[in-house]
C-alpha positions in Angstrom: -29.6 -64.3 100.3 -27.3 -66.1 98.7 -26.6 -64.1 95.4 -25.7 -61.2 97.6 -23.1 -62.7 99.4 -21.7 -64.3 96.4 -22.1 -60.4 94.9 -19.9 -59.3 98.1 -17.6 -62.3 97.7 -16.3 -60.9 94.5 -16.9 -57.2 95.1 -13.9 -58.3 98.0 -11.9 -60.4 95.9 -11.8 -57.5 92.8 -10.9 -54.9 95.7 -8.0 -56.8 96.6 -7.1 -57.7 93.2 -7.0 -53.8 92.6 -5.4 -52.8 95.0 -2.5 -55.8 94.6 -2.0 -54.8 91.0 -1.7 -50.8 92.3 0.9 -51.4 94.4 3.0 -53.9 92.3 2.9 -51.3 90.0 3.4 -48.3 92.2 6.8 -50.6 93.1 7.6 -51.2 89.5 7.4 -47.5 88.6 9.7 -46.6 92.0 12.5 -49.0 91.1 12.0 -47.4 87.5 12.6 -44.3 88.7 15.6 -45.0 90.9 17.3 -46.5 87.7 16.6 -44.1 85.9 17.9 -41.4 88.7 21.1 -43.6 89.0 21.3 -43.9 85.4 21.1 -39.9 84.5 24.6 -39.6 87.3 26.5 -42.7 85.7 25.1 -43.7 82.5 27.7 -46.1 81.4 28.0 -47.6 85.2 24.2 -47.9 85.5 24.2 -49.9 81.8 26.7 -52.1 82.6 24.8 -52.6 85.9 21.5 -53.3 83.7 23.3 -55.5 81.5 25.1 -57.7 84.2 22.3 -58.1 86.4 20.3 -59.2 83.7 23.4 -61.6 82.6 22.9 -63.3 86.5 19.4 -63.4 86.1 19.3 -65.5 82.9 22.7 -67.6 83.5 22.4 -67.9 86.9 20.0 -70.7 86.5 21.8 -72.8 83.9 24.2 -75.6 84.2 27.8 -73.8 83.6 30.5 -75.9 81.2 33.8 -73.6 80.9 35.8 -74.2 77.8 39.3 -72.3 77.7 40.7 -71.9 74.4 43.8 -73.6 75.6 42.9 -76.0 77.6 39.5 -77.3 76.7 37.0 -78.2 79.2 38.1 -76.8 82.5 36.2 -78.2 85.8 34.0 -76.2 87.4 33.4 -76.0 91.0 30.3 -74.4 91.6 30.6 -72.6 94.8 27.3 -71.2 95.2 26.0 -74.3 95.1 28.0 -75.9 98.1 26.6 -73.7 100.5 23.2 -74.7 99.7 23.7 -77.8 100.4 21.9 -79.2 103.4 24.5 -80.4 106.3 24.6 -82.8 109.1 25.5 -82.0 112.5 29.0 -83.3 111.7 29.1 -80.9 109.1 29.2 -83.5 106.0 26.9 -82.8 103.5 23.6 -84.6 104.2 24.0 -86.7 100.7 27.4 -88.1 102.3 25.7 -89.7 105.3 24.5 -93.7 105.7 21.3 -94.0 107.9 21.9 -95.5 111.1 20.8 -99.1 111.5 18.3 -99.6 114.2 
């Protein structure tokens, strides 16, 4: 009836959860590994590595001001971000454009 395919239903649904937590750990403890492998031939290369990559990860997504000692505020042009920007045909970025009146 019923409760039996609503027992199968989530019989399915906690096989796949399984077996998506298994492998996303399986892949956690491989890249583990691979550090750790890296880390035992270079260990100050594979820090700094560590340390820098986590550095991108958490800056990366922030709004960057550069101060110079010297100078003050110095503008930033963020490069990464012009490239991500979506562009016309013309090649003008698609913020630039007017609509055309029809």
């Amino acid at each position: 009836g019923q409760a039996r395919g609503r027992a199968a239903q989530i019989r399915e649904e906690a096989a796949a959860y399984k077996d998506r937590v298994v492998k996303e750990a399986q892949g956690e403890a491989q890249r583990f590994i691979s550090i750790y492998d890296e880390y035992v031939k270079a260990p100050e290369v594979t820090r700094k590595r560590l340390f820098l990559e986590t550095m991108e990860s958490v800056i990366g997504n922030s709004n960057s001001i550069i101060i110079d000692d010297k100078q003050g505020v110095v503008p930033y042009l963020p490069l990464n971000e012009i490239g991500k920007q979506p562009t016309t045909q013309a090649g003008k970025p698609a913020a630039a454009t007017q609509p055309e009146a029809k």
